[in-house]
ChimeraX commands (.cxc) that place a marker at each C-alpha (Angstrom):
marker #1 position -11.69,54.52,-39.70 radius 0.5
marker #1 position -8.97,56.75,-38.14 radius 0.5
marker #1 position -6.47,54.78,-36.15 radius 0.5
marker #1 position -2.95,55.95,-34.53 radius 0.5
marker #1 position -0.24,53.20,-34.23 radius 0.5
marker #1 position 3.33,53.60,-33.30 radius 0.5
marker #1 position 2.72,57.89,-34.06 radius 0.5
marker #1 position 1.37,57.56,-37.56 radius 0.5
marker #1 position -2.29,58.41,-38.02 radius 0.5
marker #1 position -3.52,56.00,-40.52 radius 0.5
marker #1 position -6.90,55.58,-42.48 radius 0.5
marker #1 position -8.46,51.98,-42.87 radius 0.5
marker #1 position -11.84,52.26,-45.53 radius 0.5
marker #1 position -14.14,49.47,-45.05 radius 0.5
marker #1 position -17.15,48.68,-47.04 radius 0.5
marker #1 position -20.21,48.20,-44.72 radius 0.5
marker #1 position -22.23,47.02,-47.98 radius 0.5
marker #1 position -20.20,44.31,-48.57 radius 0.5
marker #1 position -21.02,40.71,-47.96 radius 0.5
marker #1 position -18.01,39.33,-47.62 radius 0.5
marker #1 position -16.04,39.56,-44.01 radius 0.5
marker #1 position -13.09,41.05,-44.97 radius 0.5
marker #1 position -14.21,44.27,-45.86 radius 0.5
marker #1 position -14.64,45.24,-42.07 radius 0.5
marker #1 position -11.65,46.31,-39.19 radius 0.5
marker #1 position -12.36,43.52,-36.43 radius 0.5
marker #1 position -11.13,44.47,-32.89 radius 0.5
marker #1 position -8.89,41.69,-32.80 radius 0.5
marker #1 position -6.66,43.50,-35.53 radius 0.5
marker #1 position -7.02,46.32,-33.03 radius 0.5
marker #1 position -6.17,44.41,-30.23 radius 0.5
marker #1 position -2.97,43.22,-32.46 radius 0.5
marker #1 position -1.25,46.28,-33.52 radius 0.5
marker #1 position -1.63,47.70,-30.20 radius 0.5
marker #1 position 0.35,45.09,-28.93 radius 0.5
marker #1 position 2.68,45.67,-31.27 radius 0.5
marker #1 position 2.72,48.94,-29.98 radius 0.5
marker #1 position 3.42,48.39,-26.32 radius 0.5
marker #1 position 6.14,45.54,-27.54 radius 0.5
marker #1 position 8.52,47.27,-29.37 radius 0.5
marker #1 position 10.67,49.18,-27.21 radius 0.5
marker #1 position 12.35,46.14,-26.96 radius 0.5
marker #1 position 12.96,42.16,-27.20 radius 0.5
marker #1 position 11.51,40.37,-30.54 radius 0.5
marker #1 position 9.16,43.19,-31.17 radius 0.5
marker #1 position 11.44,45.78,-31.67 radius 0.5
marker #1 position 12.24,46.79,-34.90 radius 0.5
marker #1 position 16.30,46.46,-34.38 radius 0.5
marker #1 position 14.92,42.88,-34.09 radius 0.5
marker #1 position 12.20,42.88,-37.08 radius 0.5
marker #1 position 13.66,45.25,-39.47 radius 0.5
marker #1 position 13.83,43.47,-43.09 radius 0.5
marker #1 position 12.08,40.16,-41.73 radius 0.5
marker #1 position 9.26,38.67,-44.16 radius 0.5
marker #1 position 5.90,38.85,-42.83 radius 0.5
marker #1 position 2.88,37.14,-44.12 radius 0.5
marker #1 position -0.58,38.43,-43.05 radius 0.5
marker #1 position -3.61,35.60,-43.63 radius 0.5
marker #1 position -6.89,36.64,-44.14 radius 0.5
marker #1 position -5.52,40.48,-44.09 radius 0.5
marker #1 position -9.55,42.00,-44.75 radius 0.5
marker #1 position -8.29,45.89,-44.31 radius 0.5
marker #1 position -4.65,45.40,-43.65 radius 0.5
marker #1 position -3.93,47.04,-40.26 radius 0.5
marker #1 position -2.03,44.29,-38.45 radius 0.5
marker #1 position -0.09,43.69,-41.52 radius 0.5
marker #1 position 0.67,47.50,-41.58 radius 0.5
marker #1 position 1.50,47.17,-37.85 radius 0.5
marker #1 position 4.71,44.89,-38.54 radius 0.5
marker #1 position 5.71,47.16,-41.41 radius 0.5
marker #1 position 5.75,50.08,-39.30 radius 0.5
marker #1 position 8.66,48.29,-37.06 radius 0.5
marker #1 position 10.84,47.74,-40.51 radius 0.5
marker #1 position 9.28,44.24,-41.86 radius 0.5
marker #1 position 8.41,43.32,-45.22 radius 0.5
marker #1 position 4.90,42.42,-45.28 radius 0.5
marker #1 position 2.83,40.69,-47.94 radius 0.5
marker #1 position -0.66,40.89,-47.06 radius 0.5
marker #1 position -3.08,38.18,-48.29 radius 0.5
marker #1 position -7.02,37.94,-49.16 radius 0.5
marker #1 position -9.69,36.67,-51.34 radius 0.5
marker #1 position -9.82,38.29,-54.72 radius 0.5
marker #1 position -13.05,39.73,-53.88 radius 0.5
marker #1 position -11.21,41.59,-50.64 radius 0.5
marker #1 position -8.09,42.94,-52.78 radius 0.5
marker #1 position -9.65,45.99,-53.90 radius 0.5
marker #1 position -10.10,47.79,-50.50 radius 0.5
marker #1 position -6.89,46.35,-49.47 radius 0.5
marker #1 position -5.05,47.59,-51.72 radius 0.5
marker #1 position -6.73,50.88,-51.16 radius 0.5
marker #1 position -6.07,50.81,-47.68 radius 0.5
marker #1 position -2.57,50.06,-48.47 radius 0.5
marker #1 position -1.79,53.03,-51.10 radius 0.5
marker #1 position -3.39,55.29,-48.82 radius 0.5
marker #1 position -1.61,54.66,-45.62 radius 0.5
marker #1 position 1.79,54.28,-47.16 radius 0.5
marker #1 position 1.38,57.73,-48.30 radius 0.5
marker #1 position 0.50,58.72,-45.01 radius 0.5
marker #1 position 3.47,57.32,-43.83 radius 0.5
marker #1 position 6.06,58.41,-46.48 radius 0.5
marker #1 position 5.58,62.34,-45.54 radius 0.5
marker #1 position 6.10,61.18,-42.04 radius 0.5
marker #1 position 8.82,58.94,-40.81 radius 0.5
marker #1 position 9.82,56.75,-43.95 radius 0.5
marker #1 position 13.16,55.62,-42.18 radius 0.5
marker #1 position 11.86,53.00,-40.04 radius 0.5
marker #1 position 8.96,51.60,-42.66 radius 0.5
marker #1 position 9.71,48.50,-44.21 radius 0.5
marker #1 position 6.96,47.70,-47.22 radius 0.5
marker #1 position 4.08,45.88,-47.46 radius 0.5
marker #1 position 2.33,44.36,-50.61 radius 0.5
marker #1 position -0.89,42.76,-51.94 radius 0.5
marker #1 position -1.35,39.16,-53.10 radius 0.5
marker #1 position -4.34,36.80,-53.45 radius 0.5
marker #1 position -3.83,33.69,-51.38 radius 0.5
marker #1 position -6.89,31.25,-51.17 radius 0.5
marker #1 position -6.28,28.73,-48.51 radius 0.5
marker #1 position -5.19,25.37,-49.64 radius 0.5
marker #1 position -4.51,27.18,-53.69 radius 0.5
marker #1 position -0.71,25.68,-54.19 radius 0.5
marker #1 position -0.36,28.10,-57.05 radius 0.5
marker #1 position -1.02,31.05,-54.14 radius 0.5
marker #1 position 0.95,29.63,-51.96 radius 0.5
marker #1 position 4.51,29.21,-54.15 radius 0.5
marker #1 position 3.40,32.77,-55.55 radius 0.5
marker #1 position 4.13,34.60,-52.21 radius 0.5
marker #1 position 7.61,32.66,-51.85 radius 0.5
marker #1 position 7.38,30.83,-48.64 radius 0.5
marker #1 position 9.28,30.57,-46.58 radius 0.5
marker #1 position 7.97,33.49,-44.13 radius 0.5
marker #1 position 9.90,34.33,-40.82 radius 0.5
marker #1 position 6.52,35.66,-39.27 radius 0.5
marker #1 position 3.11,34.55,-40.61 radius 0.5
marker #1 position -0.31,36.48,-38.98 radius 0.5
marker #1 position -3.17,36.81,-38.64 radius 0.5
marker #1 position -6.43,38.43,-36.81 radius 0.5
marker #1 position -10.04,37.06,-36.55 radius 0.5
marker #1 position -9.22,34.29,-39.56 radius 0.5
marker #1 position -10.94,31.68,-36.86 radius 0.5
marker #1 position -14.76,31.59,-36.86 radius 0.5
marker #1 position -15.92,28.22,-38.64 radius 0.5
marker #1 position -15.02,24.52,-38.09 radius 0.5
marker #1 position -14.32,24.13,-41.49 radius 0.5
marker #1 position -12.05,26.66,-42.52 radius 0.5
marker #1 position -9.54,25.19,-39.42 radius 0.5
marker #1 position -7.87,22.46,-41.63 radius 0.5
marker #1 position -7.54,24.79,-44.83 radius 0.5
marker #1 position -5.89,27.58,-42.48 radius 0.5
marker #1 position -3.50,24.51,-40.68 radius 0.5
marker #1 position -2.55,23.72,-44.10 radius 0.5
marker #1 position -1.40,27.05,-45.39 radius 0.5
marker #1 position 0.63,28.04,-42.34 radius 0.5
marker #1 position 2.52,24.37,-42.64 radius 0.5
marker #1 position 3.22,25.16,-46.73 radius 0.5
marker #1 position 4.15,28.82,-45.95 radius 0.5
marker #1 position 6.49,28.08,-43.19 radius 0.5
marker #1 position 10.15,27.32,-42.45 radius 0.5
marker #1 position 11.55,25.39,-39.53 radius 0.5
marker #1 position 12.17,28.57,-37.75 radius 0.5
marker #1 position 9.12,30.32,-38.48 radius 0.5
marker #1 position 6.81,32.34,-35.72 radius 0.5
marker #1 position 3.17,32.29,-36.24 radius 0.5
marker #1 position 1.28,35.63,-34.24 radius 0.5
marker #1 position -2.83,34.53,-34.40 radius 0.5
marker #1 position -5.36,36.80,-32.85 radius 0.5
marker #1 position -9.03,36.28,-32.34 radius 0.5
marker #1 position -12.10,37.04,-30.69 radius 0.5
marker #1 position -13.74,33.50,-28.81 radius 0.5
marker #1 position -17.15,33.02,-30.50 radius 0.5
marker #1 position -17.71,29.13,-30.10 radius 0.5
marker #1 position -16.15,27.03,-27.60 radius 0.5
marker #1 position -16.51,24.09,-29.95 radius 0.5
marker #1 position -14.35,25.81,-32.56 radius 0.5
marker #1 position -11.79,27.34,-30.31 radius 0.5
marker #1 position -11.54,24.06,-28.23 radius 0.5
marker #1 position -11.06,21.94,-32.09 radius 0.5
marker #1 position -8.26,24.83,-33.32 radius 0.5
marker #1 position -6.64,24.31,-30.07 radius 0.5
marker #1 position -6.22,20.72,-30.48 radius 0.5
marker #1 position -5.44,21.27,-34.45 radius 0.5
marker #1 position -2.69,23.94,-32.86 radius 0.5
marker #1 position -0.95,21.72,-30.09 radius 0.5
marker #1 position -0.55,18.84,-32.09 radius 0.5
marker #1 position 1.94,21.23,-34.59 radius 0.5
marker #1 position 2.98,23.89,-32.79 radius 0.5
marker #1 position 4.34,24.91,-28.92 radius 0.5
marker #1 position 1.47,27.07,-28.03 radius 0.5
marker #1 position 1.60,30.15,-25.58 radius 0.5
marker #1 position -0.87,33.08,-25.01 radius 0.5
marker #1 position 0.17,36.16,-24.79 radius 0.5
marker #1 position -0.21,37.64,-21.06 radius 0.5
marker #1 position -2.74,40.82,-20.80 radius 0.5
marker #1 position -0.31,42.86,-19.09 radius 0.5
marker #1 position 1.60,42.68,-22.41 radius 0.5
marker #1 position -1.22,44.28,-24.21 radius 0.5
marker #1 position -2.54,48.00,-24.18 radius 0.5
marker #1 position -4.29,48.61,-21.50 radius 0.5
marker #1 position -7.38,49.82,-23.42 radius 0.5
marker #1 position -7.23,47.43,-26.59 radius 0.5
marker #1 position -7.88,44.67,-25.05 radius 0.5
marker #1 position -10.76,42.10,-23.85 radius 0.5
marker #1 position -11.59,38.90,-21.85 radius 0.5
marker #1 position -12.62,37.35,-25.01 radius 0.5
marker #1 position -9.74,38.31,-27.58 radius 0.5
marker #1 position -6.98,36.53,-27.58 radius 0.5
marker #1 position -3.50,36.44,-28.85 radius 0.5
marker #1 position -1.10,33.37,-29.35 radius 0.5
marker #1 position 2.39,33.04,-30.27 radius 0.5
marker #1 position 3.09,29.52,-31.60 radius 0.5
marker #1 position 6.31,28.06,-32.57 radius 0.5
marker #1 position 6.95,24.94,-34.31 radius 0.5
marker #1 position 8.03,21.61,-31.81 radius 0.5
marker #1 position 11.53,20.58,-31.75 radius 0.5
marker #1 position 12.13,17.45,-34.10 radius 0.5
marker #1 position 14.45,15.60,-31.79 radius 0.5
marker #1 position 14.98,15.34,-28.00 radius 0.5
marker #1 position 18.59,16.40,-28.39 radius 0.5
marker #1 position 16.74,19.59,-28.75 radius 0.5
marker #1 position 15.05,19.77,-26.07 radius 0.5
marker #1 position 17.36,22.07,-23.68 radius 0.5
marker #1 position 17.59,24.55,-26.29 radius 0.5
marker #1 position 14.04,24.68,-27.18 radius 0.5
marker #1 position 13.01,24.92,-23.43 radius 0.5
marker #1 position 15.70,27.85,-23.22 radius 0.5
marker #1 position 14.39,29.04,-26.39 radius 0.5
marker #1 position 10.62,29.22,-24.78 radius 0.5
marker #1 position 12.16,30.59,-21.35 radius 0.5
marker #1 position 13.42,33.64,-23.47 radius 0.5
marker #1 position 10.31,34.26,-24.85 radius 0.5
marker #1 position 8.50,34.14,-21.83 radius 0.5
marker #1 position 10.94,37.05,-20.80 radius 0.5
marker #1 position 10.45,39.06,-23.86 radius 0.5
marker #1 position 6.73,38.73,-24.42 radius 0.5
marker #1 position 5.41,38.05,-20.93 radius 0.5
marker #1 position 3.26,34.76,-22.58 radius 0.5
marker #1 position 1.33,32.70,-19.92 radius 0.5
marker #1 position 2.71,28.95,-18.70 radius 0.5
marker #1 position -0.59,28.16,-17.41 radius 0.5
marker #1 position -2.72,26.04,-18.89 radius 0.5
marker #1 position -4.10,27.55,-22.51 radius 0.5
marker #1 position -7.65,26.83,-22.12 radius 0.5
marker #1 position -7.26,27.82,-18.23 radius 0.5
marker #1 position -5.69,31.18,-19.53 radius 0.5
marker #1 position -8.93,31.73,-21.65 radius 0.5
marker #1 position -11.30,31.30,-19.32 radius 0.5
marker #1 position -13.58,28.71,-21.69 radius 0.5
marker #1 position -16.89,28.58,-20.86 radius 0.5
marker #1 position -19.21,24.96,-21.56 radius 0.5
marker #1 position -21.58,26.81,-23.51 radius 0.5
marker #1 position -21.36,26.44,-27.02 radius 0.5
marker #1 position -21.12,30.46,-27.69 radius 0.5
marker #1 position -18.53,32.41,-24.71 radius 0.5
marker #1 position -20.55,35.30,-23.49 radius 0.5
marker #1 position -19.70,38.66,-23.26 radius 0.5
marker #1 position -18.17,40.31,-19.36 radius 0.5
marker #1 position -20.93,42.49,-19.60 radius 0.5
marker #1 position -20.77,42.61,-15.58 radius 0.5
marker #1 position -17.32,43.65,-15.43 radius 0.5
marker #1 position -17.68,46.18,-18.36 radius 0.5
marker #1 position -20.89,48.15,-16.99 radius 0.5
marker #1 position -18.84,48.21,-13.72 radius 0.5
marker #1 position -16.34,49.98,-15.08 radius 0.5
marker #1 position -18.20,52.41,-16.95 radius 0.5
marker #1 position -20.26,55.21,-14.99 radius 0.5
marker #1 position -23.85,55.66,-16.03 radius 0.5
marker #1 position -24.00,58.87,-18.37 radius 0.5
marker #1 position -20.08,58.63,-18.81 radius 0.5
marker #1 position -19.26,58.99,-22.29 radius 0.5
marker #1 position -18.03,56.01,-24.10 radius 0.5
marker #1 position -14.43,55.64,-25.74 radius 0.5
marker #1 position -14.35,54.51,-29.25 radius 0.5
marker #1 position -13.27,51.12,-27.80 radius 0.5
marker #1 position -15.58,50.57,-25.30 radius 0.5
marker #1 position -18.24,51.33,-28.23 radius 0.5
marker #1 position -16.95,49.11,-30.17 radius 0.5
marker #1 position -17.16,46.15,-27.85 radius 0.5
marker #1 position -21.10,47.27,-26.91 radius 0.5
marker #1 position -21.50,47.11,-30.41 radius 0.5
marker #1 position -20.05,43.79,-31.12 radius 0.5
marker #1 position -22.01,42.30,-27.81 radius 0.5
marker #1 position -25.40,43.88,-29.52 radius 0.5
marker #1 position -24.87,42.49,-32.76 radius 0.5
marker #1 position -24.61,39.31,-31.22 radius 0.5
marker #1 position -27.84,39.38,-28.97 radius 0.5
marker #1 position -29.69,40.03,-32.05 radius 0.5
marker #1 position -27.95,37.75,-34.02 radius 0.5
marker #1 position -29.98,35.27,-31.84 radius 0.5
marker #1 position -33.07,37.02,-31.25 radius 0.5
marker #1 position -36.45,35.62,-33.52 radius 0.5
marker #1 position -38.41,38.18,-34.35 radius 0.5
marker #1 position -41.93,36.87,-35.23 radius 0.5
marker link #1:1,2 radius 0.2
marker link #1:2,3 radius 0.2
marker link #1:3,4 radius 0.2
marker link #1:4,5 radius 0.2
marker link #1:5,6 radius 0.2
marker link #1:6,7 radius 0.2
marker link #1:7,8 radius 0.2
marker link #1:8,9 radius 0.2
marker link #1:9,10 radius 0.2
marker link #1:10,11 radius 0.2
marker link #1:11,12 radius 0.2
marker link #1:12,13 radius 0.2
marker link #1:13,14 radius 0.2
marker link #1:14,15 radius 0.2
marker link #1:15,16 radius 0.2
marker link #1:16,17 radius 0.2
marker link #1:17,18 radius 0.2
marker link #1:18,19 radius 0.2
marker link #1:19,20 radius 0.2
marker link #1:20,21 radius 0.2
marker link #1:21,22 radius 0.2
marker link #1:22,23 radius 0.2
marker link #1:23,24 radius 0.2
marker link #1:24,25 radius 0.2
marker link #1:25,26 radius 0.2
marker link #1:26,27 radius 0.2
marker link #1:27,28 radius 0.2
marker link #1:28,29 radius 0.2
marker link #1:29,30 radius 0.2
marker link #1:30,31 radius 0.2
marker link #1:31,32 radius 0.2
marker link #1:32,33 radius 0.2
marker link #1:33,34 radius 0.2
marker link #1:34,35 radius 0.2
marker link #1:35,36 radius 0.2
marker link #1:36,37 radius 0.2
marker link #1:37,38 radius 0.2
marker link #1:38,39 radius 0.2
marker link #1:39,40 radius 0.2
marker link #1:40,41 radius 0.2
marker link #1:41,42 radius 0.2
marker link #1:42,43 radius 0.2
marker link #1:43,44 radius 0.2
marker link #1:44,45 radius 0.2
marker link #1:45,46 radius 0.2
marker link #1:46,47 radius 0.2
marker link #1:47,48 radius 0.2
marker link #1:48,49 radius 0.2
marker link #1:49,50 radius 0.2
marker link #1:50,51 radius 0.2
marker link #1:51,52 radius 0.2
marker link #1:52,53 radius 0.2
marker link #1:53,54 radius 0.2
marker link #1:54,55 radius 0.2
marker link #1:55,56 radius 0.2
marker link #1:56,57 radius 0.2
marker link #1:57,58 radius 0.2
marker link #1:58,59 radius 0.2
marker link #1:59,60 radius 0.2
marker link #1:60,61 radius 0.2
marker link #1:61,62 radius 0.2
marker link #1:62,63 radius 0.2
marker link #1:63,64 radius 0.2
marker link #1:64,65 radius 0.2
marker link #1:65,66 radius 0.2
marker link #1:66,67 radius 0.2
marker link #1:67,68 radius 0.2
marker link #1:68,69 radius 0.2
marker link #1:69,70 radius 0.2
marker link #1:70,71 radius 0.2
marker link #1:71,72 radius 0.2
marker link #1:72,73 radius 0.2
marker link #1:73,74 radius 0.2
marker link #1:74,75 radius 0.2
marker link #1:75,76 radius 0.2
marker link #1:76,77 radius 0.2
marker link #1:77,78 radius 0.2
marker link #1:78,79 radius 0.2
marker link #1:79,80 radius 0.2
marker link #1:80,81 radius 0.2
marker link #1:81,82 radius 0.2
marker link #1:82,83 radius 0.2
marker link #1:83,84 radius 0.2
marker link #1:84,85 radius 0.2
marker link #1:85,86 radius 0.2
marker link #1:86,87 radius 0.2
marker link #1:87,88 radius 0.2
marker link #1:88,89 radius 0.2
marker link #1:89,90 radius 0.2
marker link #1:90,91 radius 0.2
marker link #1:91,92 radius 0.2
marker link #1:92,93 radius 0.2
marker link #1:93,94 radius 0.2
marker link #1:94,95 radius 0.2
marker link #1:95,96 radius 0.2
marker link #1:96,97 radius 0.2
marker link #1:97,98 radius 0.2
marker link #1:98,99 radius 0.2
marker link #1:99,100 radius 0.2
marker link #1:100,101 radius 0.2
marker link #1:101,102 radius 0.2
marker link #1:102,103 radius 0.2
marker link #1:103,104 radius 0.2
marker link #1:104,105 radius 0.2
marker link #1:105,106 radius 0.2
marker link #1:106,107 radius 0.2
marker link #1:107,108 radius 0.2
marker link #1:108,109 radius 0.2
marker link #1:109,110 radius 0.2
marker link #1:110,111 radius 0.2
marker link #1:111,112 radius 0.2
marker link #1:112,113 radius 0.2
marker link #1:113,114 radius 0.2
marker link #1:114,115 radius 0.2
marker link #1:115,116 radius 0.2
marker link #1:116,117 radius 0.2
marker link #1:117,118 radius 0.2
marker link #1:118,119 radius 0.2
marker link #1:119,120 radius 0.2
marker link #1:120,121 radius 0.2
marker link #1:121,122 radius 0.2
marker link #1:122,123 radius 0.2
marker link #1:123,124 radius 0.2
marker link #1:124,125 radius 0.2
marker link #1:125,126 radius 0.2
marker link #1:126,127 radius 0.2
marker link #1:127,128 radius 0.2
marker link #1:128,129 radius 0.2
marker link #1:129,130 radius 0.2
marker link #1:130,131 radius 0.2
marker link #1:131,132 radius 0.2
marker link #1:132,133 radius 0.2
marker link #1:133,134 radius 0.2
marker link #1:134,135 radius 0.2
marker link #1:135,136 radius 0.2
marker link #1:136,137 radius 0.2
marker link #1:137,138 radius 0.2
marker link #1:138,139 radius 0.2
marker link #1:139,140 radius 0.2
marker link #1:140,141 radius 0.2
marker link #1:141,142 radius 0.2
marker link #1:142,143 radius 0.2
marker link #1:143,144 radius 0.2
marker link #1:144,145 radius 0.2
marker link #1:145,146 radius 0.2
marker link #1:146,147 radius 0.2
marker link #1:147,148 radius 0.2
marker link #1:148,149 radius 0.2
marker link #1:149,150 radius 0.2
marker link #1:150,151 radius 0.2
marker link #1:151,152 radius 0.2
marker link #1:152,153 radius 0.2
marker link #1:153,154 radius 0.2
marker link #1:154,155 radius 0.2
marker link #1:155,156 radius 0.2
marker link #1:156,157 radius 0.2
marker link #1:157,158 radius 0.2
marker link #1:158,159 radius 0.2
marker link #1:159,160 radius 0.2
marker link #1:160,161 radius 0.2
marker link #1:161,162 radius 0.2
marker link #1:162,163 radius 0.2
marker link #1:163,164 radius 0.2
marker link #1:164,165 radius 0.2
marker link #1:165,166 radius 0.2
marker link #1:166,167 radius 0.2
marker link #1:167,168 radius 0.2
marker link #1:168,169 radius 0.2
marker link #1:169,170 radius 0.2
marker link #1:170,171 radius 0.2
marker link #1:171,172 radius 0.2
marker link #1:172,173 radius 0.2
marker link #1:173,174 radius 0.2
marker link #1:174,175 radius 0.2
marker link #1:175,176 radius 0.2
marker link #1:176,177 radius 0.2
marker link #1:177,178 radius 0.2
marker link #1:178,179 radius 0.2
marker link #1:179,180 radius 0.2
marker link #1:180,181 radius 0.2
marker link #1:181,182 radius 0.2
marker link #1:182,183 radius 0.2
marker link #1:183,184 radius 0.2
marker link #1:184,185 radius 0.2
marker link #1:185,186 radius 0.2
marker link #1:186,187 radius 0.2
marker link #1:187,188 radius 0.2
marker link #1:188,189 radius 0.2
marker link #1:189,190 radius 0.2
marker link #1:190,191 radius 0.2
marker link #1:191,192 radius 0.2
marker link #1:192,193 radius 0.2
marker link #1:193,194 radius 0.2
marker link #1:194,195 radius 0.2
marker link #1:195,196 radius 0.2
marker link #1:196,197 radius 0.2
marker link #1:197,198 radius 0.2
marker link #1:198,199 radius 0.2
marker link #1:199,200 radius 0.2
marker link #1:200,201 radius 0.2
marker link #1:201,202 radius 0.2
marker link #1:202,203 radius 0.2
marker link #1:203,204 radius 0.2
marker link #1:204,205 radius 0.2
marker link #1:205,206 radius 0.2
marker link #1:206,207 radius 0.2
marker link #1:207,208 radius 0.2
marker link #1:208,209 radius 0.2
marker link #1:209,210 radius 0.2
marker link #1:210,211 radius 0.2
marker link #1:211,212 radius 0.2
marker link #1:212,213 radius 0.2
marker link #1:213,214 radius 0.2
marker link #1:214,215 radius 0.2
marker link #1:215,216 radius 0.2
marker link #1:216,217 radius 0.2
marker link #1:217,218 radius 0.2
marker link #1:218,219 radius 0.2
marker link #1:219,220 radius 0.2
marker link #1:220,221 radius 0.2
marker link #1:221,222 radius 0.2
marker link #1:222,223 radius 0.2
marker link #1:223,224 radius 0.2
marker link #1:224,225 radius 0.2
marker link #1:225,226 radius 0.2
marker link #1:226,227 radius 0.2
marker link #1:227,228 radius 0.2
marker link #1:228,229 radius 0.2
marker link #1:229,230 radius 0.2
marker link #1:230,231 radius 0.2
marker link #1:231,232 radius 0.2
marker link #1:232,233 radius 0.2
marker link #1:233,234 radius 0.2
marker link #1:234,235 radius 0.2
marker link #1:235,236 radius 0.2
marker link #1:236,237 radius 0.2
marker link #1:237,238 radius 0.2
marker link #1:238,239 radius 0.2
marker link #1:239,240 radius 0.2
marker link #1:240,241 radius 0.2
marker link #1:241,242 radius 0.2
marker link #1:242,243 radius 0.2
marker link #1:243,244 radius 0.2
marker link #1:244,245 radius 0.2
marker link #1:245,246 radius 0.2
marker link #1:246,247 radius 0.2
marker link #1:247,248 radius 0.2
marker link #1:248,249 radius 0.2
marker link #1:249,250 radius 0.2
marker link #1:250,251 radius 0.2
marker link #1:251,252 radius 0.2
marker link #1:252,253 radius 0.2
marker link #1:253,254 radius 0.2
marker link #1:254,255 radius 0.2
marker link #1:255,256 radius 0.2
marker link #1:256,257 radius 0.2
marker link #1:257,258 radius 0.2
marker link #1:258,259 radius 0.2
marker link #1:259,260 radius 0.2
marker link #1:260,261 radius 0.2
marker link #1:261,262 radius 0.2
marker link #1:262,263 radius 0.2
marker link #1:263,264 radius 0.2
marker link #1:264,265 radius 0.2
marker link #1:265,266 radius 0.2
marker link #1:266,267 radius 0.2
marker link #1:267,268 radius 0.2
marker link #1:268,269 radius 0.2
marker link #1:269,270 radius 0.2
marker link #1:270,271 radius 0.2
marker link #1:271,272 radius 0.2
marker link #1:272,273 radius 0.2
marker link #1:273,274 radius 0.2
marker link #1:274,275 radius 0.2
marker link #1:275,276 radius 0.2
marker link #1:276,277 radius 0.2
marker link #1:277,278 radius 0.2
marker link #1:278,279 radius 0.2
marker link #1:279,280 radius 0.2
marker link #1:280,281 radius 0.2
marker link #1:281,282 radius 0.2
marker link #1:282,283 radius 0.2
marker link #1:283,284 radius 0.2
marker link #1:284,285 radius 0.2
marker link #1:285,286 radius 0.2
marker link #1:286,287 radius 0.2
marker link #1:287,288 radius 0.2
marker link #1:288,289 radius 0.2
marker link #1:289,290 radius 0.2
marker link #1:290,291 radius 0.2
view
């Protein structure tokens, strides 16, 4: 899969065999380095800002939000099951070489390492603590919330900033991560206007999440702290779930309406917009019985 971010043409492999998750580019990885994109002409995005900062990606699959942050001077280590480190590390030799006969100047590194959630061996392997821990599309089962709380808590320092992006698929989930989330972390969602205008979609979302202040001697500077990156990022102060738009089913549907409005009849598709009528295919026949 061809992809251009920041003016490098990169090349992410996937393995449509596989049975495992990670071996496929999600749009909310998309959606991330995109934003990354937009972002880094200036505030905490920039790379006069990032440049030499450790990065941790979580569930990395093919590694191209991980390669995002490198691209703005981090160093990255990105993370997977063992049975996902193959491609990834694929994806990674191939795209640094892209890079290197480019632009090498402003290209921090990036790495491989195995990481199971919850494995204390993993964890103290990668050398916590991280300034920036990510992640895209790691949230899709109830059960995998308390291993992935865990992890960021053992990877992270006091001043750590945690970037999570993900596509809503169950209310139930999303509405027990938020709860897992708040109780931790000061939450805020990132504003659409802050993303690209084409990557982007009602039902992927991106948070930036900060850990509370200890002690309410803090409290002025924290508040200052959030006002400044409300400035910088353009993250909502509404209401998270509000921002969302969470719907009582237990599965968020697709804005089909808005999205065949916007789309002529015989118009040819972008490679974004059939991406998303892909992904809201897959899941009508995930529920269809056939008989």
């Amino acid at each position: 899969m061809p992809l251009e971010i920041l003016g490098h043409e990169l090349q992410f492999a996937q393995d449509p065999n596989s049975k495992h998750h990670g071996t496929t580019v999600w749009d909310a990885s998309l959606v991330f380095a995109k934003f990354l994109e937009r972002n880094c002409r200036k505030g905490r995005f920039s790379p006069a800002k990032l440049k030499g900062k450790r990065v941790i990606e979580l569930g990395a699959g093919c590694g191209v939000s991980g390669f995002g942050m490198a691209l703005l001077g981090c160093d990255v280590t990105v993370t997977d099951q063992k049975e996902v480190l193959p491609l990834l590390q694929r994806n990674v030799d191939r795209n640094i070489s892209r890079v290197m006969q480019k632009n090498p100047e402003s290209f921090g590194s990036i790495k491989v390492s195995e990481l199971q959630w919850g494995d204390e061996s993993h964890i103290k392997a990668v050398g916590p603590p991280f300034d920036y821990i990510i992640g895209t599309d790691v949230v899709y089962v109830e059960h995998l919330l308390e291993p992935l709380l865990q992890t960021i808590l053992a990877l992270s320092g006091p001043r750590t900033t945690i970037l999570l992006g993900y596509e809503i698929r169950s209310t139930s989930v999303h509405e027990k991560m938020l709860q897992m989330w708040k109780k931790n972390f000061d939450v805020k969602t990132v504003s659409k206007s802050k993303m690209d205008e084409t990557f982007q979609h009602p039902n992927i979302q991106l948070f930036i999440m900060g850990f509370k202040p200890l002690a309410d001697s803090t409290e002025n500077s924290s508040q200052a702290a959030a006002e400044k990156v409300d400035v910088e990022t353009g993250v909502q102060d509404k209401n998270t779930e509000e921002n969302i738009g969470v719907e009582g089913s237990d599965h968020v549907e697709e804005n089909t309406e808005d999205d065949s409005k916007s789309t002529p009849q015989n118009a040819k598709l972008s490679e974004w917009e059939a991406r998303r009528y892909g992904s809201m295919a897959a899941r009508i026949l995930k529920d269809v019985k056939i008989s």
